[in-house]
C-alpha positions in Angstrom: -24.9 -1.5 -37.5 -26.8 -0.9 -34.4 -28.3 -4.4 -33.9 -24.4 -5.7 -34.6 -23.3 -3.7 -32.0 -25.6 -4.9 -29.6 -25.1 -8.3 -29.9 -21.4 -7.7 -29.5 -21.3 -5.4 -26.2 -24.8 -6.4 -24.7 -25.0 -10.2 -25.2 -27.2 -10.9 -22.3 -29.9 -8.4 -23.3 -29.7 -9.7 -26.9 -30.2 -13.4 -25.2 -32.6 -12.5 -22.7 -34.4 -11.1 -25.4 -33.8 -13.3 -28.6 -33.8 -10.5 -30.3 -32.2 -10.9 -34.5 -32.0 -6.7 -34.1 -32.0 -7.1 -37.6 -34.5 -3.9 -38.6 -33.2 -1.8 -41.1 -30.9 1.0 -40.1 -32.6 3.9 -41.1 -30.1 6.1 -43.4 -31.0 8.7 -41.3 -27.9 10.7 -39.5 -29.1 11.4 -35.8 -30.9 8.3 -35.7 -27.8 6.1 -36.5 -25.8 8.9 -34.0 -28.5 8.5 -31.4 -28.3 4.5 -31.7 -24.3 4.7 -31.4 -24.7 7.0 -28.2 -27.4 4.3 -26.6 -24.9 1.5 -27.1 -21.9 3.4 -25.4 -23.8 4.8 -22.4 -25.2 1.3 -21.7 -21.6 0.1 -22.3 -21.0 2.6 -19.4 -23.7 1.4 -16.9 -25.5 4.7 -17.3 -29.0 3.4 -18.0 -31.1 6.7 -17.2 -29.5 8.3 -20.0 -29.8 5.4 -22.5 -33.5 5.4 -21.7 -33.3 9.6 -22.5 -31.6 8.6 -25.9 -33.4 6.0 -26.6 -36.5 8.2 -26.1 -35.5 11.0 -28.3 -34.8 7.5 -31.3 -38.7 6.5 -31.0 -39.3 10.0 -31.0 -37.8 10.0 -34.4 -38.2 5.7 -35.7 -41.6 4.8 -33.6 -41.3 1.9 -35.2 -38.1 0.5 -34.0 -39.6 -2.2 -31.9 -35.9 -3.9 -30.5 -35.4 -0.2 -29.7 -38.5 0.3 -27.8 -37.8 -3.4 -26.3 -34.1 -1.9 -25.2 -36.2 1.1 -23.3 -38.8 -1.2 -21.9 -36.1 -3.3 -19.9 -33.9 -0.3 -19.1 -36.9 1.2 -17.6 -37.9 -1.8 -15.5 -34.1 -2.1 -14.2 -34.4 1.3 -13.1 -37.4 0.4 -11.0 -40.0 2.0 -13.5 -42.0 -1.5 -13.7 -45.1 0.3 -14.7 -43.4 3.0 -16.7 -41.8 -0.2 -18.4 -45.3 -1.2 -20.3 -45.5 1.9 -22.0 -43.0 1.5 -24.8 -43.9 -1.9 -25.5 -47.6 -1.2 -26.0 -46.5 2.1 -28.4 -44.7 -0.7 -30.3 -48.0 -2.4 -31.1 -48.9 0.3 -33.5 -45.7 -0.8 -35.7 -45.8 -4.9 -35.7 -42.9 -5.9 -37.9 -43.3 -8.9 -39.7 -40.5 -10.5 -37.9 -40.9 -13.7 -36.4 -38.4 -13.3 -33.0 -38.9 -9.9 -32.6 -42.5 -10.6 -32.5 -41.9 -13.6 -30.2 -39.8 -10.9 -28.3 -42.3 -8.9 -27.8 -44.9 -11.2 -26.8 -42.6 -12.4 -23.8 -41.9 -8.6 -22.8 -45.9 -8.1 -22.6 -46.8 -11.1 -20.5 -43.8 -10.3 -18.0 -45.6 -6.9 -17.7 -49.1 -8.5 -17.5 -50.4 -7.0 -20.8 -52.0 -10.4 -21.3 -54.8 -8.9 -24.3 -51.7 -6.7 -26.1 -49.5 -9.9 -25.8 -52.2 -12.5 -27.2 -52.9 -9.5 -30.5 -49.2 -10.4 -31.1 -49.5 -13.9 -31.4 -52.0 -13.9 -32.9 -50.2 -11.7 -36.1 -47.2 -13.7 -35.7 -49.7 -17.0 -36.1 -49.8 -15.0 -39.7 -46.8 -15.2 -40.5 -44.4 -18.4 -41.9 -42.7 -20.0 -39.2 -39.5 -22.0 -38.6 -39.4 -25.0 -35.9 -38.1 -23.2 -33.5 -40.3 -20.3 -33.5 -43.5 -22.6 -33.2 -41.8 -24.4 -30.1 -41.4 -20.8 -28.7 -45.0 -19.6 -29.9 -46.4 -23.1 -28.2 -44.5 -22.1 -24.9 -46.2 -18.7 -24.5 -49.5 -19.8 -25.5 -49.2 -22.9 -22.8 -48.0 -20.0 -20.1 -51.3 -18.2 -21.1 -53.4 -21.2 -20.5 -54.5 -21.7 -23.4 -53.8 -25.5 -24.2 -55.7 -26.7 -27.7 -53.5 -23.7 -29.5 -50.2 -25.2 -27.7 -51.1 -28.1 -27.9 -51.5 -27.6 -31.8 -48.1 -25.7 -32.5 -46.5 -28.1 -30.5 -47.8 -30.9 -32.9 -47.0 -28.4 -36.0 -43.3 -28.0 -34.4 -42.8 -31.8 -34.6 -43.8 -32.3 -37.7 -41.4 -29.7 -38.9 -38.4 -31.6 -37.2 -38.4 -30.5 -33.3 -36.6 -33.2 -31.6 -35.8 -32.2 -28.3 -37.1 -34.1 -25.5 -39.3 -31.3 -23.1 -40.9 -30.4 -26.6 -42.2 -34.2 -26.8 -42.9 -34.5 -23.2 -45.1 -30.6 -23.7 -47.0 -32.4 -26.4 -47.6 -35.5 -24.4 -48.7 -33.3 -21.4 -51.2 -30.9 -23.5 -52.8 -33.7 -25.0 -53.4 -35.4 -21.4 -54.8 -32.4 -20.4 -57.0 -31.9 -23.4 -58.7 -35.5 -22.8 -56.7 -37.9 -25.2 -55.1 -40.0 -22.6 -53.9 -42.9 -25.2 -52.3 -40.4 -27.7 -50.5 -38.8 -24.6 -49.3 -42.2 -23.2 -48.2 -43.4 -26.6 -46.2 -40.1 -27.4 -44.4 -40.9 -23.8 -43.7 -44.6 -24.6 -42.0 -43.3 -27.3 -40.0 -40.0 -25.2 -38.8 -42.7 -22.7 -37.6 -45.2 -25.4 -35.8 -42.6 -27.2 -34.1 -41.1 -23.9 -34.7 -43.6 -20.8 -32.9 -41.6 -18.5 -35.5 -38.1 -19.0 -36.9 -38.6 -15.4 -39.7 -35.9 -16.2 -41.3 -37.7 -19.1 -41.0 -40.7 -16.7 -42.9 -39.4 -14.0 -45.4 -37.5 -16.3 -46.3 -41.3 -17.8 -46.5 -43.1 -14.3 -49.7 -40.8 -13.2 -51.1 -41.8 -15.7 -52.4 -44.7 -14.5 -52.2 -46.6 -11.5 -49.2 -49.4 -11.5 -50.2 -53.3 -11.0 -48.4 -56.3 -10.5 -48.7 -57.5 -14.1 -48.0 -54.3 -15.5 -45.4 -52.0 -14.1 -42.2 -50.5 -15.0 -39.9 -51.3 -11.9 -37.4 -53.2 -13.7 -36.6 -49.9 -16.0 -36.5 -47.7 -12.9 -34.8 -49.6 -11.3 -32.1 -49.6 -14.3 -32.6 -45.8 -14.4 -31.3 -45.5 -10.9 -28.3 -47.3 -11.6 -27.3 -46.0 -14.6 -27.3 -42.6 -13.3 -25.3 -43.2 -10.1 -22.9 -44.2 -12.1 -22.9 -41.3 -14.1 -21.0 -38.0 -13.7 -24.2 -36.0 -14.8 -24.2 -33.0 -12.3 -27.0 -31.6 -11.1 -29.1 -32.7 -14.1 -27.9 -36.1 -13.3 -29.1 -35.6 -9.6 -32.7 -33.9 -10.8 -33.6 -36.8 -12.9 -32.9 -39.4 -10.0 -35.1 -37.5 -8.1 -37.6 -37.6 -10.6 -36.7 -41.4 -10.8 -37.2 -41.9 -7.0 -40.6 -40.4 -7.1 -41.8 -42.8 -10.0 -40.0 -45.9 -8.0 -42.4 -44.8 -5.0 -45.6 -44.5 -7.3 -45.0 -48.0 -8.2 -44.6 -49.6 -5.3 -47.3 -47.4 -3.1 -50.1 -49.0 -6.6 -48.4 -52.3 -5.6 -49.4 -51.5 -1.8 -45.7 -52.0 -1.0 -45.7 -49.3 0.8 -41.7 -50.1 3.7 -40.2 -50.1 0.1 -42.2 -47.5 -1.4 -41.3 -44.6 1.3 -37.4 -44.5 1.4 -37.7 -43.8 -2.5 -40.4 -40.5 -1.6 -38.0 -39.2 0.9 -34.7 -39.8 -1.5 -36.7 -37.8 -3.7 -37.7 -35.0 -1.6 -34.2 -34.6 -0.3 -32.9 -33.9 -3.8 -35.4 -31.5 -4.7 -35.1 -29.8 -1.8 -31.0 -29.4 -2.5 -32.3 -27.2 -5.6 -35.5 -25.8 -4.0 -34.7 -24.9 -0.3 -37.4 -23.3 1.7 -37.2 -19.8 3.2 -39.4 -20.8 6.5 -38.6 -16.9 7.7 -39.1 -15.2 4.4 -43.0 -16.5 4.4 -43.4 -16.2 8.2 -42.4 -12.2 7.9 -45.3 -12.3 4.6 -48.2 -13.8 6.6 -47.4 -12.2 9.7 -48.0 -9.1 6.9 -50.7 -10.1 5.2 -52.2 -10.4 8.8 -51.0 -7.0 9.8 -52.4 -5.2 6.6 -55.0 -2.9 7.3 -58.0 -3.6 5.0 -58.7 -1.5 2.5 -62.0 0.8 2.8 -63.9 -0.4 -0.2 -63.5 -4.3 0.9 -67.0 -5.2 1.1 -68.8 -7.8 -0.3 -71.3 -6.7 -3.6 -74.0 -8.3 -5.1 -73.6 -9.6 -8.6 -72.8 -6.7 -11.1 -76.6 -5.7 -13.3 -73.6 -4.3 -16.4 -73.8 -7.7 -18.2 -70.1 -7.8 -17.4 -68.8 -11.7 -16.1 -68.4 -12.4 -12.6 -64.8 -13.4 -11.7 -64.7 -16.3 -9.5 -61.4 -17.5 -7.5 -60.9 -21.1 -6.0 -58.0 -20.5 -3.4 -56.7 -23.1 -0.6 -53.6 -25.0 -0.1 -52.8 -27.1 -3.3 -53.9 -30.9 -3.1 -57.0 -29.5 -1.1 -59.1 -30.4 -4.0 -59.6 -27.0 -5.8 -58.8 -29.1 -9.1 -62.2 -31.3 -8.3 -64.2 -28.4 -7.1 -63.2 -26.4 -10.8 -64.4 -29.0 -12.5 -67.4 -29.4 -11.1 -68.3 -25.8 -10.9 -67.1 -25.2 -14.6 -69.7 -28.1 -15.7 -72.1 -25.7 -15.4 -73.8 -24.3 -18.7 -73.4 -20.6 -17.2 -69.2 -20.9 -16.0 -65.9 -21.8 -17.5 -62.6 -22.8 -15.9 -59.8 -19.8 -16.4 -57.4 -22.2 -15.1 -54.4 -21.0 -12.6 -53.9 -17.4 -13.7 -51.3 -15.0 -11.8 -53.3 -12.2 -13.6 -54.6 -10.5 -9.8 -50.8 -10.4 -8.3 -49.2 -9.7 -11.6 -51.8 -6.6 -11.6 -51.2 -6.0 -8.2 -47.3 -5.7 -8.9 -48.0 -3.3 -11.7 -50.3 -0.6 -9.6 -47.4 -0.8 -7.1 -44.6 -0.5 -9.6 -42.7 -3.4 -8.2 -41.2 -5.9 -10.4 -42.3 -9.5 -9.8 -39.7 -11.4 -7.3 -42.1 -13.4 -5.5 -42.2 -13.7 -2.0 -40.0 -10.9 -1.4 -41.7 -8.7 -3.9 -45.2 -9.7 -2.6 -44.0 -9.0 0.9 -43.0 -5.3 -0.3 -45.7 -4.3 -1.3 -48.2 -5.6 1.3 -46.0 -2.9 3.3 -47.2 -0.4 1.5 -50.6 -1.7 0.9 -52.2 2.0 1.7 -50.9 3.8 -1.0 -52.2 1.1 -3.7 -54.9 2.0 -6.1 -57.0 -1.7 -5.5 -59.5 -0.6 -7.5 -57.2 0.2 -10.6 -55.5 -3.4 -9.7 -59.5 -4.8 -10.2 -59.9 -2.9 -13.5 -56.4 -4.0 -14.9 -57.7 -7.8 -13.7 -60.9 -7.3 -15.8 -59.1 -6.1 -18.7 -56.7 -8.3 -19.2 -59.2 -11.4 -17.9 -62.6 -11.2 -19.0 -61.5 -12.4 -22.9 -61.5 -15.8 -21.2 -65.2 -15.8 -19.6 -66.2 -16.6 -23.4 -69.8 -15.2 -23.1 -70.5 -17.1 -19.5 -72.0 -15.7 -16.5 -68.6 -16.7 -14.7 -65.0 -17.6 -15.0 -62.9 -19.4 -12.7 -59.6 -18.4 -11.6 -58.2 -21.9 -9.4 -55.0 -20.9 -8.2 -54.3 -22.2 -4.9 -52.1 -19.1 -3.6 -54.8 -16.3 -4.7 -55.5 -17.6 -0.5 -53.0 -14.6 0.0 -55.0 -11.5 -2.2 -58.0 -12.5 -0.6 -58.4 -9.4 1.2 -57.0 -7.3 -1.7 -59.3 -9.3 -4.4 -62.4 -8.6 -1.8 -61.5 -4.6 -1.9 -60.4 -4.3 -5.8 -63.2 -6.7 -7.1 -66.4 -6.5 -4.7 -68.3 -8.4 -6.5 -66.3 -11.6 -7.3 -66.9 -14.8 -5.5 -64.2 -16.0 -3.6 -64.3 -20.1 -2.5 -61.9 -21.8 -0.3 -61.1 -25.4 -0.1 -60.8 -26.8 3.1 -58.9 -30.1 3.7 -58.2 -32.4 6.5 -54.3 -31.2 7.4 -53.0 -34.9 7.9 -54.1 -35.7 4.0 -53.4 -32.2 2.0 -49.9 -32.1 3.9 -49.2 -35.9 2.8 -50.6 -35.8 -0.8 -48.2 -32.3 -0.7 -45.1 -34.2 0.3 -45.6 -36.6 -2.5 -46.0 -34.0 -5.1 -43.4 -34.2 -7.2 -42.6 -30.7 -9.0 -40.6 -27.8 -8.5 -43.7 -24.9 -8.3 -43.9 -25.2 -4.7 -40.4 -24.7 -2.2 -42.0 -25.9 0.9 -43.3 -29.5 -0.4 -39.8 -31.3 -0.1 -39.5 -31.3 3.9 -42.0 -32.4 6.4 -41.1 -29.6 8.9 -41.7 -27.2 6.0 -45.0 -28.2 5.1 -46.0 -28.5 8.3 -44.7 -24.4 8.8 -46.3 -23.7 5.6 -49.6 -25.2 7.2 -49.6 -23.1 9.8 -49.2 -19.8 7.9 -51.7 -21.0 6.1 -54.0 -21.7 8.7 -53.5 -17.9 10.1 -54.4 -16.3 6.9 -57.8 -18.3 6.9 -58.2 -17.3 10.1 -57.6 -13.7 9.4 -59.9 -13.6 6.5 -62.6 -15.2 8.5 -62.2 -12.3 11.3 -62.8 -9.8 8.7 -66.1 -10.6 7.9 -68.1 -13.8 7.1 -68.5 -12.8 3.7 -64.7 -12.6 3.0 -64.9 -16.2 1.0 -66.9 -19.0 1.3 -65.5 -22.4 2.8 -65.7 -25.8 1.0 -64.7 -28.8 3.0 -63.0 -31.0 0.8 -65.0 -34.0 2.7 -68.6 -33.1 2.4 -67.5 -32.1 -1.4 -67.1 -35.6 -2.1 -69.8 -37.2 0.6 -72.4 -35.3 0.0 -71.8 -33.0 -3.7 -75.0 -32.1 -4.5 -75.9 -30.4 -1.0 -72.2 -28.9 -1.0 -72.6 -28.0 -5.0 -76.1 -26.3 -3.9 -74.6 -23.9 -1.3 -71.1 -23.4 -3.6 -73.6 -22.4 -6.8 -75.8 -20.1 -4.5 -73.1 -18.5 -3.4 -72.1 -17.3 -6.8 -75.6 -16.4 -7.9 -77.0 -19.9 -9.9 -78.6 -22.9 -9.8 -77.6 -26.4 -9.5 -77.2 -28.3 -12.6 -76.8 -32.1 -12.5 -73.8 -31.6 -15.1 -71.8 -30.0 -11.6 -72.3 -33.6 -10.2 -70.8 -35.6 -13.1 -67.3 -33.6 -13.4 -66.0 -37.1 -15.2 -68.1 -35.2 -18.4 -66.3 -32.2 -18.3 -64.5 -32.2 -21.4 -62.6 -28.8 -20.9 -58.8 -28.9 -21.2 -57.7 -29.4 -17.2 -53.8 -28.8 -15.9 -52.9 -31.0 -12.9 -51.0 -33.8 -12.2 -53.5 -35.9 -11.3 -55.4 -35.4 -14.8 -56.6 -39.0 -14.7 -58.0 -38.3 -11.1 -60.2 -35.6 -11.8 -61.6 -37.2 -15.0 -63.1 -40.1 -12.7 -66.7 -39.6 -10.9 -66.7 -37.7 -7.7 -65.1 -40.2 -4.7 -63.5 -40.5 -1.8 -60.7 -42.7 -1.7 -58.7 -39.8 -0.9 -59.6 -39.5 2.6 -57.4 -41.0 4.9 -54.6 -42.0 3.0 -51.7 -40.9 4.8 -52.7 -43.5 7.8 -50.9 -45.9 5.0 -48.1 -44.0 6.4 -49.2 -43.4 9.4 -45.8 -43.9 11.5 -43.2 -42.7 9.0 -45.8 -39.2 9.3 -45.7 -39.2 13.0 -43.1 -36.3 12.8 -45.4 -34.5 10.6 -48.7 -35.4 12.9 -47.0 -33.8 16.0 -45.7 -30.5 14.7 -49.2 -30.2 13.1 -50.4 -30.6 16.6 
């Protein structure tokens, strides 16, 4: 049978895929021949003619969906990214009911960026009866889509049919921070880190939740973390947990203000992580020096608002901890705009007109190369498309992902008339509140040197986008954003065509789901404790002060 076959001779495709290739073999004679002569010339690393035999199947079975799944990723290891969508979306037409080829599918169409086809999926699938396992996976994609009260809900579903696993009770625990109910949240980590004491994650995700005092900490158990797992022979999970344990030791005792203790634990931690995510200083250099280089594309000129009724994209960029979270909020507690949260949408769009398969930085940096022969416009369309859904009948919808700073000049020339907003932060303070930023998204974060190089680029790609025109993006200093928020929220909301609202001031009352890791922070009233915080660290930083310099 063919899907028998397939799981014996192509085991990572069947696991990349989690495919059952259980569909009925049709009783058909070429199809079965045709399926037999697929398996044997993948078997013999000849992948252009699988995808010819595999064509001449669908021809035949248009609804063999692990067949068209089989094409699709032949296709895209050929270098036929683009090409790649095509049987996937054909597949549509013939939804089996099939819980993990569905689930299959729906993974195939978000790694292509066929975010509306991918959501129709789950949606039949959410049709369907359901085992544990595939609500933990259907919970999974919707979180990657941002769409938290539906994760949020299958994760709960998932537990109450018997998931056990620790991430799926720390993903429940996080979704319900970031959907408001902070108590539930803390009380579903209590009971993670009772159950498995040693899960640095769910210990690190319960520690910012509130800020540590004297009469109230959790040293003792981190501290008894730490020694149990030096002691242990864990491997490199052993070593990522005490990382995540050295980051919640520092929390603590930087609340307790006991800050000569606090900072050996930050830098233990950073050194870990940075053993697992090393930073490629040169790779990024050779991108902005790029991005700088790239001429700029004909149509990039700033538009008024679109008369077509259609919503206005809006994109927060900046460096992350600049305070993009604070200004989202406040922009998207305005009656006529919703948060979009951090959506890839615009690069994974920009990846598909070039036909280049997503590998970030390297990737990225191929195709700003080549940056002439892109269709920006038909990367703005695909945005649309596969975006708008989430405007939900606003005038606006923001996209806050802080590294959208480097499609600024594409996102001005494929979509002329979104409004683009840049935070603007002191460098001492976003470069310290990076460096204690616990998480894995972001390479450069672990190493002062690093950050400080990833400032710079940073700083030249704001300067380049400020020589091309003053209408490029609009600036937001993080400082007068929190001195002065309703002059800053005035020119922010003029900018994008509205009018202040005194809900924009009061971001503590936007109830909208919010993903950060300082949830608790950006549910509090606008203030500015913020500034100047590294000077508590103002020596150990001194390094970090002069190669800013």
């Amino acid at each position: 049978m063919f899907s028998e076959a397939f799981r014996d001779l192509l085991p990572r495709q069947v696991a990349k895929y989690a495919l059952v290739m259980s569909a009925p073999l049709p009783s058909a004679e070429l199809p079965r021949r045709l399926r037999e002569q697929a398996i044997e010339l993948i078997r013999a690393n000849r992948p252009q003619a699988a995808c010819e035999v595999l064509e001449n199947l669908l021809r035949l079975q248009p609804q063999d969906v692990p067949a068209s799944m089989e094409l699709a990723s032949l296709m895209a290891s050929q270098g036929r990214f683009r090409d790649s969508g095509t049987p996937l979306l054909k597949a549509m037409q013939y939804l089996p009911r099939h819980g993990p080829i569905l689930l299959a599918l729906s993974a195939e169409l978000v790694a292509r960026g066929e975010v509306v086809a991918a959501r129709e999926c789950l949606d039949f699938l959410a049709q369907l009866p359901a085992q544990t396992d595939a609500l933990v996976q259907q919970a999974r994609l919707r979180y990657g889509l941002g769409e938290f009260v539906a994760a949020r809900d299958l994760f709960h579903r998932a537990l109450k049919a018997g998931a056990d696993a620790p991430d799926v009770h720390l993903m429940h625990a996080v979704l319900l921070e970031f959907t408001g109910n902070t108590d539930a949240a803390e009380a579903s980590l209590e009971a993670c880190i009772a159950r498995w004491p040693t899960y640095g994650d769910a210990a690190v995700a319960l520690i910012r939740m509130r800020r540590q005092v004297p009469q109230n900490n959790r040293l003792d158990y981190v501290e008894e973390q730490l020694h149990t797992l030096s002691s242990s022979n864990g491997g490199a999970s052993a070593r990522l947990n005490t990382a995540a344990f050295e980051y919640v030791r520092f929390k603590i005792l930087d609340d307790l203000g006991r800050y000569e203790e606090a900072w050996p634990s930050l830098v233990r931690s950073n050194q870990i992580m940075r053993e697992f995510y090393p930073y490629d200083a040169a790779a990024e250099q050779d991108l902005t020096q790029a991005l700088v280089d790239m001429p700029l594309h004909q149509n990039a000129s700033y538009r008024a608002p679109s008369e077509t009724g259609l919503p206005i994209p809006v994109f927060i960029v900046g460096l992350p901890r600049s305070g993009t979270t604070l200004l989202d909020r406040m922009l998207s507690a305005h009656s006529k705009v919703i948060s979009a949260g951090e959506l890839y949408d615009f690069e994974m769009q920009l990846h598909w007109v070039a036909n280049q398969r997503p590998a970030g930085v390297k990737s990225l940096r191929s195709i700003v190369g080549r940056i002439t022969h892109a269709d920006l416009e038909e990367v703005g369309r695909r945005y649309l498309e596969h975006t708008r859904w989430r405007a939900d009948g606003r005038v606006c919808y923001v996209n806050k992902l802080p590294a959208n700073i480097r499609m600024v000049a594409c996102i001005r020339s494929a979509l002329p008339q979104a409004r683009i907003l840049n935070m603007v932060r002191e460098p001492m303070d976003v470069c310290f509140s990076n460096y204690k930023l616990f998480g894995n998204t972001s390479t450069y974060i672990h190493d002062l040197s690093s950050i400080a190089d990833y400032h710079r680029q940073h700083l030249r790609l704001c300067a380049r986008w400020r020589e091309l025109g003053s209408d490029m993006m609009l600036d937001v200093p993080y400082a007068e954003l929190v001195r002065d928020p309703r002059a800053t929220m005035q020119r922010v909301l003029a900018y994008c065509g509205l009018d202040l609202e005194e809900a924009c001031l009061h971001p503590e009352g936007n109830t909208s789901p919010v993903a950060t890791p300082s949830t608790s922070q950006v549910r509090e009233p606008i203030h500015s404790r913020s500034i100047g915080q590294w000077r508590t660290y103002a020596s150990q930083l001194e390094p970090l002060r002069a190669a800013l310099a």
